[in-house]
N, C-alpha and C positions, 0 to 999 in steps of 0.2 A: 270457161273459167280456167279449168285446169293449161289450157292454149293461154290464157294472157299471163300466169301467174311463171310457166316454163320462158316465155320469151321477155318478161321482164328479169328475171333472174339470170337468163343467159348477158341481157345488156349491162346488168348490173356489175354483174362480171367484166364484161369488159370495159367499163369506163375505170377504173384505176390505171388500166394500161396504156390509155389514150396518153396520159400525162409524159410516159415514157417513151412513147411512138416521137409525139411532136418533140422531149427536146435531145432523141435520136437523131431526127431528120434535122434539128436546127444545127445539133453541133458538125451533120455532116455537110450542110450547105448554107446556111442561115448566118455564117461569119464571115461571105465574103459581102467585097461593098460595093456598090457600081461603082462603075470606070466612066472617066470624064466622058462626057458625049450620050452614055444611055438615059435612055429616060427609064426614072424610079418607079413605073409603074411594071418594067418589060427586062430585067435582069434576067434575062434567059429561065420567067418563072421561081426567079430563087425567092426572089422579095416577098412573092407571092406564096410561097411556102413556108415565108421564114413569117410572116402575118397568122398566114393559116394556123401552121403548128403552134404559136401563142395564142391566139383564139383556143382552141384544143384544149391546150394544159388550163387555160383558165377555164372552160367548162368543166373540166376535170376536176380541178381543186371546186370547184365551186356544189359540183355535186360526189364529192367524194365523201362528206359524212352520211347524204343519205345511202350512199352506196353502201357504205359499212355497215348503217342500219337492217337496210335490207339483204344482205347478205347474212347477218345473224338471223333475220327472222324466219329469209324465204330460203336465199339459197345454201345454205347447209344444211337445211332440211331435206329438203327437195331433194339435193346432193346423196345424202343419206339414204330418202326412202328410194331412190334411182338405184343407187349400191345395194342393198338389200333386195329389192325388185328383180335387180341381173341377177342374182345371186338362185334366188329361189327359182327364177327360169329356167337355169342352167339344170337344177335339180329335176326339177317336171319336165320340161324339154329332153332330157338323157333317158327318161321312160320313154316317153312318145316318141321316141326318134327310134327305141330300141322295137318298138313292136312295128313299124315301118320298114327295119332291117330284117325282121324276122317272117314279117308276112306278104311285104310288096304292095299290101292294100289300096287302095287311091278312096276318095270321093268318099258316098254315102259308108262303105264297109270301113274306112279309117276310122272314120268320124265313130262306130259303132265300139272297132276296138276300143279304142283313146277314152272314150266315157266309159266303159269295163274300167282301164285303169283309172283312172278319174275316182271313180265311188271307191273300188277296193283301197286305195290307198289313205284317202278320208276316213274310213272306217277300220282301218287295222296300221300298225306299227310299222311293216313292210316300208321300204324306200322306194321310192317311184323308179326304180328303176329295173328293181327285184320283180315286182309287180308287172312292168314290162314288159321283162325277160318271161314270165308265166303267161301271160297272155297271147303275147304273142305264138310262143313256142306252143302252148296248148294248141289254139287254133289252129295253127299250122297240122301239129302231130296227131292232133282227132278228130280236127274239122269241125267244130261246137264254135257256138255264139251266143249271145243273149247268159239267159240265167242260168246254164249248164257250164258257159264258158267262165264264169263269176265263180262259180262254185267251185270250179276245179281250181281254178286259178287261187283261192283261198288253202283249198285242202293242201294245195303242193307247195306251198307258203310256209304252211304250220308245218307240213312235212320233213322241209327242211331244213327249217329253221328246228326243232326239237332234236333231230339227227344229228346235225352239224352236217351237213351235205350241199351241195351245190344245185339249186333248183332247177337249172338248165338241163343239167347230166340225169338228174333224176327222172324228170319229164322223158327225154328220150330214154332211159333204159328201160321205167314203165312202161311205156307205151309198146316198146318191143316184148316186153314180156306177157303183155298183155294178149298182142297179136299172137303171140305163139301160142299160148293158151286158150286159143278162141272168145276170149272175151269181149267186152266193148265197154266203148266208153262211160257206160250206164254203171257197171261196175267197178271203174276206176276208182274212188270214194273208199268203198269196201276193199278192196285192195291194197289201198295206201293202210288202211287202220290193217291190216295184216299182215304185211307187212312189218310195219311198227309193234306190233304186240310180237311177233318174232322174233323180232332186236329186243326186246325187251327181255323177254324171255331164256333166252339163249346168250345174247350176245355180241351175235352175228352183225359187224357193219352193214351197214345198207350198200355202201358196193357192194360189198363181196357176195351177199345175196341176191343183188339185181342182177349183176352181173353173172351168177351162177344159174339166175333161173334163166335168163336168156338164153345161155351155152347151153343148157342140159335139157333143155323144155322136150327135146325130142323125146329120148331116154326117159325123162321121169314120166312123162305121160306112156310111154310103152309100157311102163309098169304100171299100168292103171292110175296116178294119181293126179286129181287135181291142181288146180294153183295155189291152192291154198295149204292141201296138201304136201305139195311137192318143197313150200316155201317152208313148215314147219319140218320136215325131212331135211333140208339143206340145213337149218339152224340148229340142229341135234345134233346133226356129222360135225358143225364147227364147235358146237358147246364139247363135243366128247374129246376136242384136240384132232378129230383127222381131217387131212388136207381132203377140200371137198371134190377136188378136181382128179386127185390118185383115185378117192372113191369112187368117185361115179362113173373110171375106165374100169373099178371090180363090178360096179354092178351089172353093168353092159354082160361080163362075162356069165352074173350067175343068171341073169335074164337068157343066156343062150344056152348056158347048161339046163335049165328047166325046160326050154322048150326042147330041148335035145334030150333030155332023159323024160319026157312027158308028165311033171311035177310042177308043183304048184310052187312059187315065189318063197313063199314060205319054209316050204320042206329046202327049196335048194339054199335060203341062207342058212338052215339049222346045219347042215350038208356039208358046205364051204365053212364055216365057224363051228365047225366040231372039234376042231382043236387050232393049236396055232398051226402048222405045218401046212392044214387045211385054210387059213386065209392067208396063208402066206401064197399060195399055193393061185391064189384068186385076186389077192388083192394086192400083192407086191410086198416084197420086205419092210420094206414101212410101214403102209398101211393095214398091213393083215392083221400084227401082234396088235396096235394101238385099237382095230375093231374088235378084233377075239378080245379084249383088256374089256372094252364097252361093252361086247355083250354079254362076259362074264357079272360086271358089278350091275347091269341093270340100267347105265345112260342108253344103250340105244336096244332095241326089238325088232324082231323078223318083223314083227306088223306095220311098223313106222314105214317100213319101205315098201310097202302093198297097201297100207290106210287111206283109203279116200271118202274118210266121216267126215273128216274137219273140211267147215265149211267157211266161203268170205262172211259168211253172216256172223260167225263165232264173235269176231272181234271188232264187230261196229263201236263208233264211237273213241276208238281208243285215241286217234291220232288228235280229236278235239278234245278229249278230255285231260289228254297230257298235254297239253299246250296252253289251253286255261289256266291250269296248274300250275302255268311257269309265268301266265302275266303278273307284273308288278306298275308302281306307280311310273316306272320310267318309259315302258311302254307305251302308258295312257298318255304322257307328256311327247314321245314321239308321233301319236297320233294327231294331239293338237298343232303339232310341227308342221306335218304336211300337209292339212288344212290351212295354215297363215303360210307355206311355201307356195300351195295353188292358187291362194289370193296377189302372192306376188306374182307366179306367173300371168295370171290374167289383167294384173294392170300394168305389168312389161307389154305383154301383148299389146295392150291398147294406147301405150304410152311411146312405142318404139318408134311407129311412121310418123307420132310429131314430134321424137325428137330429131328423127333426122331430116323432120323437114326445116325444123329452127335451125341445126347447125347447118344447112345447105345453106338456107335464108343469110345468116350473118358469116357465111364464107362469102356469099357472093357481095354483100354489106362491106367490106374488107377490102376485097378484091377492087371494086366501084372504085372506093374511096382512091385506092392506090393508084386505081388509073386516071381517077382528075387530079389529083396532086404532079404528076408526070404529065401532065399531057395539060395543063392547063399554064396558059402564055402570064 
């Protein structure tokens, strides 16, 4: 059906033009008149063309109101849901294309990614193409599939999107931070919610945090602290105003002082922050007075930088439950969006090899004609 309803629409289309073909061709050759001696059947074909082309125009006029009829009913319809159909491809297609750039997949594992983005994007606000960019890039960075790669591919969504960060950059600098930390991807989930309750807490960009537990992971775990740890430590040093990167070349120092005067973490910061002169002394003219400042008022504690209570479990839930918090009606309306964009992609899909086989069809329709108008005596 939908094959008779595209090829009458295309014809339909083209018979208003037919009227201007033939009396193109008549004014170009149609006015001359045989010359004594020819016969009226064989004017070097003009006779024959100048017949033709009015034949033409009167089939023209003759079916040019039902043309207009059916061009209101069919083909601007048609026209329209074709335009909207491209349109929504282009959307779906820029996800699928992107988790194909990201993973190299082929065959049955495409097919595998591509339905991950498929469902997430039907079911959450995310643009097909954000949702691609997670997919992919997870895959890739942790090697998961199925419902762990769904999962994550959601958490670092909301992750994101609640931050204002770039889901690409985030995926890789978790991931790195993850590795350095010895963790795995079973933890990733917990991580992100701690992440987040960090920033929440303190204030700390999500760069500037990821980015510091990457650099430092060595160091903060020589000091015995976790990742979780180590992430509510880096978020104190920013809450208290000190650059975290001055910091963590003092503590390197008092970690060497303790093992050199055979004292515990603890004693060497009370040691080095005995007065200013003493963290000046450790920590650098800048950052010495702004920590001796913190540790006088109470923002930061010799413990903070040896604590490894806090746990990823502290702050489960946080990254979903601030994100719920932030859906509203527009949301829900983007969700219905992507759902009528993957219907369009799917009847582009199916719709595309017959359209190009009708315009091949009435190219080569065209073409025919051209050449028995010329080549006929």
């Amino acid at each position: 059906m939908a094959n008779g309803i595209e090829l009458a629409s295309a014809y339909v289309r083209l018979i208003p033009t037919t009227e201007g073909i033939g009396n193109a061709i008549s004014e170009a050759l149609g006015k001359e008149t045989p010359k004594a001696g020819e016969s009226a059947g064989r004017n070097t074909g003009k006779s024959f063309l100048g017949s033709f082309t009015n034949a033409m125009s009167g089939i023209s006029q003759s079916l040019k109101p039902i043309g207009d009829e059916m061009t209101k009913s069919l083909t601007l319809p048609i026209a329209g849901l074709a335009t909207a159909s491209m349109a929504a491809w282009k959307q779906v297609d820029d996800g699928m294309d992107t988790v194909i750039q990201k993973t190299g997949a082929t065959g049955g594992a495409l097919k595998d990614l591509q339905d991950s983005v498929e469902l997430i994007a039907t079911s959450t606000e995310f643009s097909f193409k954000d949702v691609g960019t997670a997919v992919g890039e997870i895959n890739t960075r942790f090697g998961v599939t199925g419902g762990i790669l769904n999962n994550l591919s959601n958490r670092f969504l909301q992750f994101a999107k609640i931050n204002g960060v770039d889901v690409n950059q985030s995926i890789d600098q978790v991931q790195k931070a993850i590795s350095a930390f010895g963790l795995s991807a079973d933890d990733t989930g917990a991580f992100l919610d701690t992440l987040n309750k960090v920033g929440q807490d303190t204030g700390i960009s999500m760069d500037s945090l990821e980015t510091g537990l990457v650099t430092n992971a060595t160091a903060l775990q020589g000091m015995g602290l976790n990742a979780a740890s180590a992430a509510t430590l880096l978020g104190n040093l920013e809450k208290s105003g000190v650059d975290v990167s001055t910091a963590m070349m003092g503590l390197k120092k008092v970690q060497a002082n303790a093992m050199d005067e055979g004292i515990s973490m603890q004693d060497a910061f009370v040691k080095a922050l005995s007065s200013t002169d003493g963290a000046i002394s450790v920590f650098g003219a800048k950052a010495g007075p702004q920590l001796y400042a913190a540790f006088q008022n109470g923002t930061l504690s010799a413990d903070m930088f040896v604590d490894s209570s806090v746990s990823l479990e502290d702050a489960l839930g946080s990254v979903a439950d601030t994100y719920t918090a932030t859906l509203d009606p527009v949301d829900n309306f983007k969700i219905a969006l992507n759902n009528i964009q993957l219907l369009g992609y799917k009847i582009a899909e199916a719709v595309m090899p017959t359209l190009n086989e009708v315009i091949a069809t009435l190219i080569d329709t065209v073409v025919g004609l051209i050449c028995l108008l010329y080549t006929s005596p």
